[in-house]
N, C-alpha and C positions, 0 to 999 in steps of 0.2 A: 105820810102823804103819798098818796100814788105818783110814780112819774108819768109825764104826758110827752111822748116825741114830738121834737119840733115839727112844725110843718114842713112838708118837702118842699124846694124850690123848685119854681119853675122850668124844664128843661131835662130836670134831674131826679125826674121821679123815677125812671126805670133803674130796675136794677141791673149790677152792672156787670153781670151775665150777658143780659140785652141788649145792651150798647156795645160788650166785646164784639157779641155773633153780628153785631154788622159790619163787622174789618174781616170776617174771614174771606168774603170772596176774592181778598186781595192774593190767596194763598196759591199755591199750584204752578201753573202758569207763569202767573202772570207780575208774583213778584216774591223771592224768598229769603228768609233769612236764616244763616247757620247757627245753630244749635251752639253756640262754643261760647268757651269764658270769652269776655273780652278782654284783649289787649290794649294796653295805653300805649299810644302812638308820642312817641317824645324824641323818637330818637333818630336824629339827624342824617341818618345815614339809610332812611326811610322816608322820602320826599314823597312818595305815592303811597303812602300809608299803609293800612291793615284794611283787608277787604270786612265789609260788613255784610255784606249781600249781593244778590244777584235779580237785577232785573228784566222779563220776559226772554231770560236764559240766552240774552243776545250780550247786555250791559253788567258789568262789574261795578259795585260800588263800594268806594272807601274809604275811611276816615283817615284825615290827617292831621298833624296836631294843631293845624289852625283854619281846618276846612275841610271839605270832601273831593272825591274826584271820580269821577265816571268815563271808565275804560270802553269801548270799543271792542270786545273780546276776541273777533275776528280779524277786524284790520290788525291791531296790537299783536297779536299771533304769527300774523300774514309779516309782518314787517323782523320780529323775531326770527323765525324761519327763514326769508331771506338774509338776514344780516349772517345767517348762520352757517350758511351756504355759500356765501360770498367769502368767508375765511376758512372752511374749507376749500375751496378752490383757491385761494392764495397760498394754502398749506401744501398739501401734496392729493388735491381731489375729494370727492365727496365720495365717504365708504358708503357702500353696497351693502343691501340684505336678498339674499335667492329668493323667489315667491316658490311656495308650496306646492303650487301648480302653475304655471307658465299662463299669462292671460295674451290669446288672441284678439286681435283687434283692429277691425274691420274699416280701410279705409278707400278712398276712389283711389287709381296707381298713381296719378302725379304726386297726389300726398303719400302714397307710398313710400315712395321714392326720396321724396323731399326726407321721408323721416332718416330711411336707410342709409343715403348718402353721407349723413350727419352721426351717423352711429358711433361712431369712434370719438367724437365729440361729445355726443350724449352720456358716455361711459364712464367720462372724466366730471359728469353733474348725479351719476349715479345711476343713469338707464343702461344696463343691456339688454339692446332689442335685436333683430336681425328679421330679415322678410320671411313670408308665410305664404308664398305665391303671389298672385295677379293681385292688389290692390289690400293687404294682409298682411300685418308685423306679426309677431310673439314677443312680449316680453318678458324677459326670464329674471330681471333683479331691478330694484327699484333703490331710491336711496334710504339708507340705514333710518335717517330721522324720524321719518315718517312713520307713523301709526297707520290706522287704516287708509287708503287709498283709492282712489278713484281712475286707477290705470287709464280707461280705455277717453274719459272727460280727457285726463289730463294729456294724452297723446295728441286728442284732434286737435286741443287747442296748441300745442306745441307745432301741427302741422300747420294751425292758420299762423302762428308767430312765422315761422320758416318759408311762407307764402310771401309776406312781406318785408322779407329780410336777403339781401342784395347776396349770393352766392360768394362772391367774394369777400366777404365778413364772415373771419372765426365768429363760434359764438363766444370766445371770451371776448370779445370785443361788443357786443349784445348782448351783455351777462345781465344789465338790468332786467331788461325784458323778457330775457328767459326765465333765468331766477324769479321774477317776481311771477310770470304765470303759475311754475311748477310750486312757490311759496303758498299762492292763493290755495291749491287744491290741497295742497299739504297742511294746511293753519285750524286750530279749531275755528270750526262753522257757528255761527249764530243757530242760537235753537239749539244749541247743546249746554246741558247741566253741568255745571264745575262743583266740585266742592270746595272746602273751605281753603285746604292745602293749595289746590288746582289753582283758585285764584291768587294766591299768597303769591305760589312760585311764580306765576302769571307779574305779577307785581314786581317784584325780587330781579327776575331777568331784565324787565322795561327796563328799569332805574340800573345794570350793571350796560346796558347795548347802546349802542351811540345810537341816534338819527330815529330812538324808538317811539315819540312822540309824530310820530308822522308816517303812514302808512304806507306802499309800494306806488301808490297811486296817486300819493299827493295830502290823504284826504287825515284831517287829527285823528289819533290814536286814543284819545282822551283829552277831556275838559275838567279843568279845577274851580271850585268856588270857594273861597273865602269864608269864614264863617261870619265876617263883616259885610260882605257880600247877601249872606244869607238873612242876618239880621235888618239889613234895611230891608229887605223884600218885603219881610213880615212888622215894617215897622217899628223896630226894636231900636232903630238909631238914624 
């Protein structure tokens, strides 16, 4: 007797080629997932999980063993980086890296001046700069931590901190506010790619830093959901 296929159901007639290729515009952009074995998240001493992905290259996401939790990739960093710099400077200062070429960087003289006068303070957070004539520093070494750099951003905004900051205050005594400018331009940026490692260690460090659920600014570092949490959403309990 011949066999006769059941009827398809309704809904579920395409095949399922045709219903994959309609998730892929999720890909790119705008939400990624890493290629790798997964890891079972069990182990106690991993409260912020194994990253599973990253979404629109700003957001970290990852599984925990009774939820998920989505990082802040930038604040998270920014708050990192500062806490990092803060014990450097309780240590014996923040080490130095030379730049390859010396970047000028063009300011009005008052902010000139404001930066130079501070010079020898800033050398102890990892700047040596020195003037470059009328209204113009050079800076010749920046702090070791940092990857690529944004010298000449991170100067002005150092000179508007230094505008607002009462002449008679060391800056260790305004270490927040300095620290946390020079942390901002120093921190992975939103809109940058991590891999799979990138976000791990990303993870690894939050869960070893004190105060790293909470950004320079105030603002969370990351949010957790509950997998109970997540179940009622979808009606499951």
């Amino acid at each position: 007797m011949a066999h006769v296929a059941p009827p398809s159901r309704p809904g579920f007639a395409e095949d399922v080629a045709d219903w994959q290729g309609a998730f892929t515009g999720l890909g790119g952009h705008a939400a990624r997932v890493e290629d790798a074995p997964l890891e079972v998240v069990d182990a106690p001493e991993m409260p912020l999980g194994v990253a599973r992905g990253q979404l629109h290259e700003t957001y970290v996401i990852a599984q925990t063993a009774d939820g998920i939790v989505i990082v802040d990739q930038h604040a998270a960093h920014e708050r990192l980086v500062y806490e990092r710099m803060k014990k450097a400077m309780a240590a014996k200062g923040v080490a130095r890296q030379m730049l390859l070429i010396p970047e000028v960087v063009d300011l009005d003289e008052a902010e000139a001046e404001r930066i130079v006068a501070r010079a020898a303070e800033l050398a102890e957070l990892g700047f040596v700069l020195e003037s470059f004539g009328p209204g113009a520093i050079v800076v010749r070494e920046v702090p070791a931590l940092f990857g690529k750099l944004d010298v000449a951003g991170l100067v002005r905004d150092l000179a508007d901190d230094l505008a607002e900051l009462d002449e008679a205050l060391s800056l260790k005594e305004r270490l927040e506010e300095v620290c946390g400018t020079i942390a901002c331009h120093g921190s992975v940026r939103a809109g940058r790619r991590l891999t799979a490692e990138e976000m791990n260690a990303l993870l690894r460090e939050m869960e070893a830093t004190p105060h790293s659920g909470q950004c320079n600014h105030g603002r969370p570092t990351y949010v957790e959901l509950k997998l109970s949490d997540i179940e009622r959403l979808f009606g499951r309990r």
